[in-house]
Backbone bond lengths (Angstrom), bond angles and torsions (degrees), N, CA, C in turn:
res aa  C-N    CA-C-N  psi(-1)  N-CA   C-N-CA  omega(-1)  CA-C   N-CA-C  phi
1 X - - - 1.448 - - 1.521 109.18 -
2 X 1.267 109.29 97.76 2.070 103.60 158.40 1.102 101.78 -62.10
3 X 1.440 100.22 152.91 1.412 143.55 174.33 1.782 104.49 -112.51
4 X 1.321 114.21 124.23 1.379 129.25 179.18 1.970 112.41 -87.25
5 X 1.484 105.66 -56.97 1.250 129.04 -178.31 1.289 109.57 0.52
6 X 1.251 147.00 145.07 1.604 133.14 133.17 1.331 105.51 -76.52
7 X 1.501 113.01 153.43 1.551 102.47 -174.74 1.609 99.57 -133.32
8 X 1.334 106.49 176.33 1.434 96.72 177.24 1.544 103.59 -141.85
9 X 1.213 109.59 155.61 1.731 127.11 -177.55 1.452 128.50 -63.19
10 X 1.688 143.81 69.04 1.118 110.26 -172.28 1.391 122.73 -128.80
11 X 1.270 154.62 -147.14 0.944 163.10 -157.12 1.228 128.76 -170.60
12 X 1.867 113.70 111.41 1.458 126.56 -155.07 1.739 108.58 -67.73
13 X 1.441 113.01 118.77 1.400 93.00 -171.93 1.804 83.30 -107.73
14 X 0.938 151.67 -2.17 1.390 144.54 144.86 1.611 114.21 176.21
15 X 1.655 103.42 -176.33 1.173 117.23 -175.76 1.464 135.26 -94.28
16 X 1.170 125.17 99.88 1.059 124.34 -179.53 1.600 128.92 -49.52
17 X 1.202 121.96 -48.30 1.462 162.76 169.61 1.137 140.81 -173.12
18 X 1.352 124.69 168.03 1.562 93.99 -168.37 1.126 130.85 -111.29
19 X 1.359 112.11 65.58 2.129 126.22 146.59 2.131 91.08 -132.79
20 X 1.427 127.31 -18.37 1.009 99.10 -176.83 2.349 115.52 -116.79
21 X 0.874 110.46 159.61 1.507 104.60 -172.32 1.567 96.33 -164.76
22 X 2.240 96.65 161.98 1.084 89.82 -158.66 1.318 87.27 -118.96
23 X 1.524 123.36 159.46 1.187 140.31 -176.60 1.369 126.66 -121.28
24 X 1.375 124.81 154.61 1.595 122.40 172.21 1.485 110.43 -106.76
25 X 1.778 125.98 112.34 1.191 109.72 149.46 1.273 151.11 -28.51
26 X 1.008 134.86 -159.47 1.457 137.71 154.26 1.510 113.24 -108.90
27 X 1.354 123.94 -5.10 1.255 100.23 151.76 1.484 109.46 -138.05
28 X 1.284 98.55 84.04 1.761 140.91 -179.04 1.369 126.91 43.43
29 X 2.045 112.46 -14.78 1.449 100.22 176.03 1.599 116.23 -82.79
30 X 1.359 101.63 173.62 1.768 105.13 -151.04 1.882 79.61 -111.96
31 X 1.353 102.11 155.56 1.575 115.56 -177.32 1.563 109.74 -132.61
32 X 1.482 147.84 132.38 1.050 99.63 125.88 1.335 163.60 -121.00
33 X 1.007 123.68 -156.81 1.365 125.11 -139.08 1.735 96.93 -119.04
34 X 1.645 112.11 144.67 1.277 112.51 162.02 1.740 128.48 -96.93
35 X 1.116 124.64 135.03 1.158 118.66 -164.61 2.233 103.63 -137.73
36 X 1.398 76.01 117.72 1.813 88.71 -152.28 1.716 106.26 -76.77
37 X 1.416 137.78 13.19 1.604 163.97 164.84 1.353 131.37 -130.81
38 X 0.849 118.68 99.06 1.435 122.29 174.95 1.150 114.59 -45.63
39 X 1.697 118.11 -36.45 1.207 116.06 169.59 1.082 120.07 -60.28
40 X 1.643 134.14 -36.00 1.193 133.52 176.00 1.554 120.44 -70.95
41 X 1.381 113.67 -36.13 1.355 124.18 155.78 1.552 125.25 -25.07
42 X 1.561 112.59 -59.10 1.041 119.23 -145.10 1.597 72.99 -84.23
43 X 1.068 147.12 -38.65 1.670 141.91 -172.14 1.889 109.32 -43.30
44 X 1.346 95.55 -31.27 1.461 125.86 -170.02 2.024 111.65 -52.31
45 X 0.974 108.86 10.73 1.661 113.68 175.25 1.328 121.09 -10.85
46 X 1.302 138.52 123.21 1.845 113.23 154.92 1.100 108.68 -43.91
47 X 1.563 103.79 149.92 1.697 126.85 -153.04 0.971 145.07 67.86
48 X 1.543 119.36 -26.64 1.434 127.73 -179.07 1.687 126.31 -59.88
49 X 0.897 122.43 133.96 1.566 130.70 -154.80 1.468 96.42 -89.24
50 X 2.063 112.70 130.19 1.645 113.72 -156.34 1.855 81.20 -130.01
51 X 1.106 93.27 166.68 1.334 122.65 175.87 1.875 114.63 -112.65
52 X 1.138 154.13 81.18 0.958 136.93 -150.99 1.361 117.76 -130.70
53 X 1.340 122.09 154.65 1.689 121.00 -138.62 2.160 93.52 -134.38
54 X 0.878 99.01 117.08 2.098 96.53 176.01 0.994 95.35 -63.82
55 X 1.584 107.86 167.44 1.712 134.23 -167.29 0.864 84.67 -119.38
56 X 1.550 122.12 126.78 1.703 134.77 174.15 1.972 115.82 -76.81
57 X 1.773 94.09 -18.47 1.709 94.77 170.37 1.507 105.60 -73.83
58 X 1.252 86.71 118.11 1.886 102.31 165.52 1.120 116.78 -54.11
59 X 0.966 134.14 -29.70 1.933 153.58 -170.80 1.140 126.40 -70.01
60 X 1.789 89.28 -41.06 1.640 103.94 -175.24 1.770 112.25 -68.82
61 X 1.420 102.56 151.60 1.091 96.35 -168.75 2.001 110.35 -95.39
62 X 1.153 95.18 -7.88 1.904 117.65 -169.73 1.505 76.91 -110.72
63 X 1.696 110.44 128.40 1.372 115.54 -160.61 1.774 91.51 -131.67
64 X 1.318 98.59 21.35 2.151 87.56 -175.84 1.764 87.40 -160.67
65 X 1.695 108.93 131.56 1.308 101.42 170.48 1.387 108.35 -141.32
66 X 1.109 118.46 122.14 1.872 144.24 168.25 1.426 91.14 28.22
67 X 1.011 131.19 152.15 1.891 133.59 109.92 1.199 111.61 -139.60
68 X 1.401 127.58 -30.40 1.498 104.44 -171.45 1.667 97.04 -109.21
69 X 1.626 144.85 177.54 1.364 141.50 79.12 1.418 112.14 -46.72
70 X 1.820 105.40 150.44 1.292 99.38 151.57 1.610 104.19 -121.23
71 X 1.322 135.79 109.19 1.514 138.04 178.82 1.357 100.36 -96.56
72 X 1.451 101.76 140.42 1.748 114.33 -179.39 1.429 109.06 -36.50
73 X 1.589 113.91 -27.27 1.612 107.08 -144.49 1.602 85.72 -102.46
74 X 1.105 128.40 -29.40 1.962 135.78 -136.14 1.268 106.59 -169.31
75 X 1.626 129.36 136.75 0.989 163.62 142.97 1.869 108.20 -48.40
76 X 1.357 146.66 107.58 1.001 133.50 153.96 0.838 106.53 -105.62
77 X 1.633 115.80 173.10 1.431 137.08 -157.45 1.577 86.13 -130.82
78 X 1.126 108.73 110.25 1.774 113.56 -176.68 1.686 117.60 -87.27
79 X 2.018 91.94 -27.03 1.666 84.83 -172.26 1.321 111.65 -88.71
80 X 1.501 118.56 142.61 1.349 115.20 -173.97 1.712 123.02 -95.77
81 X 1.671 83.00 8.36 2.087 79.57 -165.84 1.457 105.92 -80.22
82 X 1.622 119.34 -3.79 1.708 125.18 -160.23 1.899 92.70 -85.98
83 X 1.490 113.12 -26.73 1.291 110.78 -176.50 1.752 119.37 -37.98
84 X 0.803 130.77 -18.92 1.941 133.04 -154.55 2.033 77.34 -113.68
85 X 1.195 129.39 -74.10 1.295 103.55 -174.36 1.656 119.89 -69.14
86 X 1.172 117.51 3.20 1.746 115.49 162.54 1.398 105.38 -60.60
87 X 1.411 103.82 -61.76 1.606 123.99 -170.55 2.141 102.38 -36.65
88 X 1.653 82.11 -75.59 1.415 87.09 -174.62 1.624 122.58 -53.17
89 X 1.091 113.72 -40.25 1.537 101.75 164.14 1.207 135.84 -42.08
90 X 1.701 86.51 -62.69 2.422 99.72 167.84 1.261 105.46 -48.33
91 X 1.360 125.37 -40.62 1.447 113.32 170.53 1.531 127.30 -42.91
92 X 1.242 71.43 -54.00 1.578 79.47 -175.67 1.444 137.32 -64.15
93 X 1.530 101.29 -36.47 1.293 112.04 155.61 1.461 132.01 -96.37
94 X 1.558 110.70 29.51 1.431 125.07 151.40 1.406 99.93 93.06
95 X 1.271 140.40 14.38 1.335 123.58 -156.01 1.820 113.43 -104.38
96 X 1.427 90.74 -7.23 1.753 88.62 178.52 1.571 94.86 -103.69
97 X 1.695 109.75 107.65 1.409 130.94 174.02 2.004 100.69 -60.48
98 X 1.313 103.88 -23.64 1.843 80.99 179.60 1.601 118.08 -81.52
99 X 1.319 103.81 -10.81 1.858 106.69 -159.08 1.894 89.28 -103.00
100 X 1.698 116.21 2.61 1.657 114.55 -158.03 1.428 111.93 -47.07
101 X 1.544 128.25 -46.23 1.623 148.07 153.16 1.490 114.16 -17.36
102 X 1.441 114.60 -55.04 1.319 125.47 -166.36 2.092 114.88 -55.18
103 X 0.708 104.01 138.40 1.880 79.96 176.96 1.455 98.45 -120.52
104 X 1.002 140.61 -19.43 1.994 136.45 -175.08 1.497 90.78 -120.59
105 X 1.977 112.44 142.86 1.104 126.38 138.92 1.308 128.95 -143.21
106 X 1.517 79.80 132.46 1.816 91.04 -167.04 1.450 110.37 -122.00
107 X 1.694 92.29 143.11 1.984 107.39 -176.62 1.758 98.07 -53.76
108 X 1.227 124.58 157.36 1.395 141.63 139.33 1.269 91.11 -73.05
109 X 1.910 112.65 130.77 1.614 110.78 139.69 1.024 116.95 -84.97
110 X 1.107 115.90 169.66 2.014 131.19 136.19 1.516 107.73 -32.82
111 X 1.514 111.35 137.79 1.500 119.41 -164.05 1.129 146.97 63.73
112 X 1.673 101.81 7.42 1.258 112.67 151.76 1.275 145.56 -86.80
113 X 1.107 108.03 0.20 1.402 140.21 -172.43 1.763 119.06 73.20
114 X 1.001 130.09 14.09 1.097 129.87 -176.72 1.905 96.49 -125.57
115 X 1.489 92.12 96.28 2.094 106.87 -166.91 1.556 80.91 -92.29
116 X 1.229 140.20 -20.12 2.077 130.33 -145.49 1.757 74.76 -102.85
117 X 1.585 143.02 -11.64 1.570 104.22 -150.25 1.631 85.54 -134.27
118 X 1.216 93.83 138.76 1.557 103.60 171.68 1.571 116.64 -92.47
119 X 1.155 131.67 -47.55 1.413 123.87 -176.29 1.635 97.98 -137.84
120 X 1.834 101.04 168.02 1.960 122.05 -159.70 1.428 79.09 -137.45
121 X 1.406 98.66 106.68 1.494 99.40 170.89 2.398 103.34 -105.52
122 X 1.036 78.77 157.82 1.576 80.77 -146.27 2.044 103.10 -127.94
123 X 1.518 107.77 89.36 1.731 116.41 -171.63 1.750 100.37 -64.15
124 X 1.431 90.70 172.11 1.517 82.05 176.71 2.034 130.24 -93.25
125 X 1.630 72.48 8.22 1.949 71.75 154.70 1.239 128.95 -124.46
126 X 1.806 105.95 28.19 1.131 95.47 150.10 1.810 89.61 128.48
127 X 1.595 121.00 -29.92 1.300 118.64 -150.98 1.622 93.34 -70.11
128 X 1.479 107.17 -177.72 1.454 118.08 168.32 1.485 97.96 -134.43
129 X 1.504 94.46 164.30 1.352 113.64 162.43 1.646 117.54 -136.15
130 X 0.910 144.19 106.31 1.513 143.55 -173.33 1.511 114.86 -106.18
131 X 1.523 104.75 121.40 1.318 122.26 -133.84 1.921 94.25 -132.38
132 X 1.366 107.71 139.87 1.292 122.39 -176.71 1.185 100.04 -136.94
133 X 2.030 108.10 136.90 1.232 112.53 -173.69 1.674 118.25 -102.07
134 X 1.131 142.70 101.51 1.289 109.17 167.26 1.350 127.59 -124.74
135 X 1.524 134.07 157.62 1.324 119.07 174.47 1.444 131.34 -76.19
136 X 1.067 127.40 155.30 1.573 119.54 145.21 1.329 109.90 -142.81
137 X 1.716 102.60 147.27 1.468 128.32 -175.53 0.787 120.26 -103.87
138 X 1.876 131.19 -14.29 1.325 127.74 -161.56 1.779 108.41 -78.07
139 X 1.178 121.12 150.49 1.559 103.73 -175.61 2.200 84.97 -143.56
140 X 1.151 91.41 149.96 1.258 118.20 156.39 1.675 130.20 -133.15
141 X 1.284 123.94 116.54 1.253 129.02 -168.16 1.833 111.37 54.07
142 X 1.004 125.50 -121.48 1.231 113.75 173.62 1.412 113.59 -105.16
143 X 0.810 134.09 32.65 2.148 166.12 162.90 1.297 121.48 -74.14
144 X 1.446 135.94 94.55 1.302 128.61 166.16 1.872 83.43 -72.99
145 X 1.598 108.97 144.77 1.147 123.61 175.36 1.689 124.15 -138.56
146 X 1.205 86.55 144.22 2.526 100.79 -161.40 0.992 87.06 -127.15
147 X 1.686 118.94 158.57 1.649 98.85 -23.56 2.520 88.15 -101.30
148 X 0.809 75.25 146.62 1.321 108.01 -170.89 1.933 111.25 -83.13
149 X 1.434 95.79 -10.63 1.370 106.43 172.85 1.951 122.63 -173.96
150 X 1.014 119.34 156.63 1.812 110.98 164.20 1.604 102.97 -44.43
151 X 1.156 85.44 138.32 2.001 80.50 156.01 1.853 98.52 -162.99
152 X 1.094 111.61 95.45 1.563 134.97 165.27 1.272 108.53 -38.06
153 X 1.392 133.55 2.65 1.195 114.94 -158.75 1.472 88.45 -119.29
154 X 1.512 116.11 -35.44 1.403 128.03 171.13 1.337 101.63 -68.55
155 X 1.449 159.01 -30.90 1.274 163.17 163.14 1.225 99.60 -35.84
156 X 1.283 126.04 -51.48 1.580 138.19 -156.20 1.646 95.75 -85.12
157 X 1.443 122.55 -43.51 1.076 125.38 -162.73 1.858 101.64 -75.68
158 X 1.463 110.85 -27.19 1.441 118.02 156.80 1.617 118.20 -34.75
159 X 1.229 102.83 -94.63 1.595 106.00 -172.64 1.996 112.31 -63.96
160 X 1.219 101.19 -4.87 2.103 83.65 146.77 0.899 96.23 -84.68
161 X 0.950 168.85 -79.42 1.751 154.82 -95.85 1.662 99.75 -113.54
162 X 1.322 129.54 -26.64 1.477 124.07 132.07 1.299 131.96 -23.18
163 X 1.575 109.83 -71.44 0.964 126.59 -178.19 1.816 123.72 -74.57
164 X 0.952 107.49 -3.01 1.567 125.84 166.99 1.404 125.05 -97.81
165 X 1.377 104.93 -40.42 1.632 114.53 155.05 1.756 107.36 -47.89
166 X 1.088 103.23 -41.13 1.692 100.65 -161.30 1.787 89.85 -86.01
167 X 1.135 127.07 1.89 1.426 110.86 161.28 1.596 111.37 -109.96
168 X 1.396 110.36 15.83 1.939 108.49 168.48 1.182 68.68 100.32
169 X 1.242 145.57 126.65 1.701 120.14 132.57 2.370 74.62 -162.44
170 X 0.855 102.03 136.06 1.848 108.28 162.33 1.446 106.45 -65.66
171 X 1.207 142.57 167.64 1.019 155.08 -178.17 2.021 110.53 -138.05
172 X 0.947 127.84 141.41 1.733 127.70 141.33 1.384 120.25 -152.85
173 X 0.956 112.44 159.67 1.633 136.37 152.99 1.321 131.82 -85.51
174 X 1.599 118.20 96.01 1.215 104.75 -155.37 1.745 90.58 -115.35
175 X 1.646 105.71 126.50 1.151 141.85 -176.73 1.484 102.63 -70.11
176 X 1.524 124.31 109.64 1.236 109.14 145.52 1.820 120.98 -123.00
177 X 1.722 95.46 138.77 1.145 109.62 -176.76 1.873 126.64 -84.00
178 X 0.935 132.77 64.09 1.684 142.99 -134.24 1.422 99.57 -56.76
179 X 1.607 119.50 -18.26 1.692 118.28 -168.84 1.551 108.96 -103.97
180 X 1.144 100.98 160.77 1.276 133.95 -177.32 1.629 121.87 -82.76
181 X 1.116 99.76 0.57 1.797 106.72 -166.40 1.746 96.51 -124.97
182 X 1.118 142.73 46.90 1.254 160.66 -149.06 1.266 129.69 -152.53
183 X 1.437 122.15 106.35 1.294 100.25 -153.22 1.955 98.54 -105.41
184 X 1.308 98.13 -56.31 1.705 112.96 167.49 1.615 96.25 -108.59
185 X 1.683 86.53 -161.51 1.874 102.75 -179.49 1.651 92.36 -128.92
186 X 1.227 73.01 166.35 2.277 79.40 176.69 1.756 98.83 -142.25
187 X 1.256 107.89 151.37 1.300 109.02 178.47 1.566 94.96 -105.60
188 X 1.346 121.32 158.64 1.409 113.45 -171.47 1.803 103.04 -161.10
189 X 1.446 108.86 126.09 1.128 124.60 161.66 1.700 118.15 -69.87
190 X 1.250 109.97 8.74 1.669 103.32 174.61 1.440 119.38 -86.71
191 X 1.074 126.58 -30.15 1.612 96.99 -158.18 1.569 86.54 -130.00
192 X 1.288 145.84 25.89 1.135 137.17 120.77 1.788 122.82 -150.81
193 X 1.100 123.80 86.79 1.465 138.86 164.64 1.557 95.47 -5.90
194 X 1.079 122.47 -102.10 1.412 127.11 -173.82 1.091 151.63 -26.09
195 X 1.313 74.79 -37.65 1.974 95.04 176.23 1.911 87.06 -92.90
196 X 0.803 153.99 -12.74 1.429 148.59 -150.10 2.001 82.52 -115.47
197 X 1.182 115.75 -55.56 1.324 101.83 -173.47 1.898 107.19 -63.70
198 X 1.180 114.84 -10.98 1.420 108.73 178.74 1.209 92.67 -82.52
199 X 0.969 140.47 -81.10 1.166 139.99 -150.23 1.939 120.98 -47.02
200 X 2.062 96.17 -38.18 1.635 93.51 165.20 1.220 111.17 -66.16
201 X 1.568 146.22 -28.87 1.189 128.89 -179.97 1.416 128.23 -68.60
202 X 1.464 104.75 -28.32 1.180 128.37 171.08 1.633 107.77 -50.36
203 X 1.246 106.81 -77.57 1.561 108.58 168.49 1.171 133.64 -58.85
204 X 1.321 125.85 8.76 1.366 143.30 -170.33 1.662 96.33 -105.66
205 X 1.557 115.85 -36.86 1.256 133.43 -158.51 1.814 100.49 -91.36
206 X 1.377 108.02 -18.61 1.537 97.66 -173.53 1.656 119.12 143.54
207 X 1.706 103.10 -37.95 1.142 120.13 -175.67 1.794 109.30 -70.04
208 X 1.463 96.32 115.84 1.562 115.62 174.33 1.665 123.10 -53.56
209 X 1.096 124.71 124.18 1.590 117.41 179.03 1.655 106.04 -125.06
210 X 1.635 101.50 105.85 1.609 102.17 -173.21 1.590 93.23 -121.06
211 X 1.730 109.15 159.26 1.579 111.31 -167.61 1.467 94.90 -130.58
212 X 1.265 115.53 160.05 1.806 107.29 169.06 1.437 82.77 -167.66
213 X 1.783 112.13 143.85 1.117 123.12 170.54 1.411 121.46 -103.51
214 X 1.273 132.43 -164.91 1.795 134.64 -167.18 1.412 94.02 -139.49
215 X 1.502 84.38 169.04 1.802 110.23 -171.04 1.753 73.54 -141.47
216 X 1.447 109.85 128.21 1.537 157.54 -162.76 1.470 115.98 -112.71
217 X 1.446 117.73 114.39 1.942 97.94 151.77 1.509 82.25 -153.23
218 X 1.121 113.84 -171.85 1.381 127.46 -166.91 1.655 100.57 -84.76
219 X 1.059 116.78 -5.07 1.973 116.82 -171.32 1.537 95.95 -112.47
220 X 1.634 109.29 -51.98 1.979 95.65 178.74 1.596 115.47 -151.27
221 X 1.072 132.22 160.36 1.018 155.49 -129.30 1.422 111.06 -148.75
222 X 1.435 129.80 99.59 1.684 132.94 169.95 1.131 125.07 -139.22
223 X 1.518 110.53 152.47 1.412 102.20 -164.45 1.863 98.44 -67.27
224 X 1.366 108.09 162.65 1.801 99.33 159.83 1.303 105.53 -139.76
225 X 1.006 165.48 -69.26 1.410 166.85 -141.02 1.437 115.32 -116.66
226 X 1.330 110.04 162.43 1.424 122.09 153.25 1.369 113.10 -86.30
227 X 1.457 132.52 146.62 0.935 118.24 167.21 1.885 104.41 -121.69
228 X 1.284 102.20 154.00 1.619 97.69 169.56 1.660 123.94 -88.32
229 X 1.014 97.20 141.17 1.349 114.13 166.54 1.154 135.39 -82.66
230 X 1.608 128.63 109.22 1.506 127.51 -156.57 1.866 84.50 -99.48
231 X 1.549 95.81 158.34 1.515 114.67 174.67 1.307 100.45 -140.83
């Protein structure tokens, strides 16, 4: 995926809360900035070197929002809305070895009733697979690591994908890891019990958990690998 954007250079001088923070240009006034994950937020340190993209709504009053970190070690990709055309591209050019079977993929819209699933991937006899994208950033040692917090919204995205299983349909969760400093994924009972016990039942129940990481520069962004998942 190219990236068109002009971007600009700045430097986190702190946190406001966590989707918004304030930054230093390059020529010294401070802005702030929108930042669309808390998870990515909290990455957000004073000092850390940002990549940052203008808001084309005139209206808005937050006039610059996230896309890159730059960390000594790795390049991340902070914005999360590019995730659904990553997917579909790697598709397209064959690169996610778990979906290889599938031959059509198509977006879910709005009004179909299925709000938890992003794409209906579709084999050629007919099967489906209905597939939800989400990121995670948190990393430990060389570990992108899930889930890293509650998130109610993924709860919800649970019982569709229940309820679709029970009409034949496959289900997964497809993990993307946006950084460069990542070697596998780890599932981890540390930093939230609950949400970690949903998720083993989940996979106990049927629901697929596949990971694949990116290759990063400031111009484009693609998926490249599978990565494994330690439990």
């Amino acid at each position: 995926m190219e990236l068109t954007a002009q971007l600009q250079k700045a430097v986190v001088v702190k946190r406001q809360n966590g989707l918004i923070l304030d930054a230093r240009l390059e020529d010294g006034s401070v802005v702030a900035v929108f930042c669309a994950s808390a998870e990515v937020s909290a990455l957000c340190v004073p000092g850390i070197s940002l990549f940052l993209k203008k808001i084309r709504q005139p209206q808005s009053r937050i006039k610059y929002e996230l896309e890159f970190i730059k960390l000594p070690e790795a390049l991340i990709l902070a914005n999360p809305s590019y995730r659904r055309h990553l997917f579909r591209e790697a598709f397209q050019k064959k690169v996610l070895e778990d979906f290889a079977t599938y031959a059509s993929c198509r977006r879910i819209e709005s009004g179909e009733g299925l709000n938890n699933v992003d794409f209906e991937l579709t084999a050629p006899d007919g099967s489906k697979c209905m597939v939800f994208i989400d990121t995670v950033y948190t990393k430990e040692g060389t570990s992108a690591v899930f889930p890293s917090k509650r998130n109610f919204f993924e709860f919800a995205m649970f019982e569709e994908m229940k309820k679709l299983r029970g009409r034949g349909m496959k289900t997964a969760v497809f993990i993307l890891v946006p950084r460069m400093d990542c070697l596998e994924a780890k599932f981890s009972w540390k930093f939230d019990p609950a949400a970690a016990a949903g998720i083993f039942e989940e996979a106990k129940n049927g629901l697929n958990f596949v990971c694949y990481g990116c290759n990063i520069d400031k111009k484009s962004v693609t998926i490249s690998k599978k990565m494994h998942i330690l439990y």
